[in-house]
N, C-alpha and C positions, 0 to 999 in steps of 0.2 A: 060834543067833544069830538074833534079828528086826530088820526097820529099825522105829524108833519116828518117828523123822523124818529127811528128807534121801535120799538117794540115794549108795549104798557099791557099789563093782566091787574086783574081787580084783588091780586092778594088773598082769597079767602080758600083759595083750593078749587080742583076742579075749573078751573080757570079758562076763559080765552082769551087766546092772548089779540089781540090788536097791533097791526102792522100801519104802515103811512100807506097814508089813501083809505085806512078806516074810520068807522063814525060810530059813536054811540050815545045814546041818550039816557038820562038817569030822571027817573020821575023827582018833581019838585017835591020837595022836602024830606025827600031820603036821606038820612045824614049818612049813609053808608055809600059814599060812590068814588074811592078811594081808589088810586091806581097805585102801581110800583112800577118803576124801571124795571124790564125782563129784559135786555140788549146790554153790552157791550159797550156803549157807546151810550150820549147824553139822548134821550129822549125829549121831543117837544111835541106839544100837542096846543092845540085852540080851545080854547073854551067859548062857550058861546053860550051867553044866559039872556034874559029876558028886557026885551025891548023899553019896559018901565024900570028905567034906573034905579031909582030911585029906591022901589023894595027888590032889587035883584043884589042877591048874596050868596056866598057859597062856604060850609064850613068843612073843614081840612082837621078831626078832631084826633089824628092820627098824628099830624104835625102841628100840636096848638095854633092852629092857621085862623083867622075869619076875617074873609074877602067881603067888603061893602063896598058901596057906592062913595064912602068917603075914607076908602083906605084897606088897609092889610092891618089887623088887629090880634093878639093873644088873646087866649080863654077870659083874661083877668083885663081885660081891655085895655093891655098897654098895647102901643104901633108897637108892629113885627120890625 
């Protein structure tokens, strides 16, 4: 993940915060790698996950989020 603009912290205290032009990596299947907007202003960042489509996912269980390969889905599997 890089910041494109804005300033992101992982939320749990103790915190660093991530400026544009930062990067960080979250081990696969951490389901903890949660950001918050710390700026003023709209934060964007890139995601960048794994080359195999196909089982690349990512879950957002803070915002009933889960990103697949065939969509943006709810805990309960309805489309976001």
């Amino acid at each position: 993940m890089c910041v494109l603009e804005g300033e992101v912290g992982d939320g749990r205290g103790g915190e660093e915060i991530l400026r544009a032009g930062d990067c960080a990596a979250f081990r696969a299947g951490d389901s903890d790698g949660h950001l918050q907007n710390r700026s003023q202003v709209r934060a964007r960042v890139l995601e960048i996950g794994s080359a195999n489509l196909r089982d690349d996912e990512a879950q957002y269980p803070d915002f009933d989020l889960h990103a697949t390969a065939s969509g943006y889905f709810r805990k309960d599997g309805t489309p976001y």
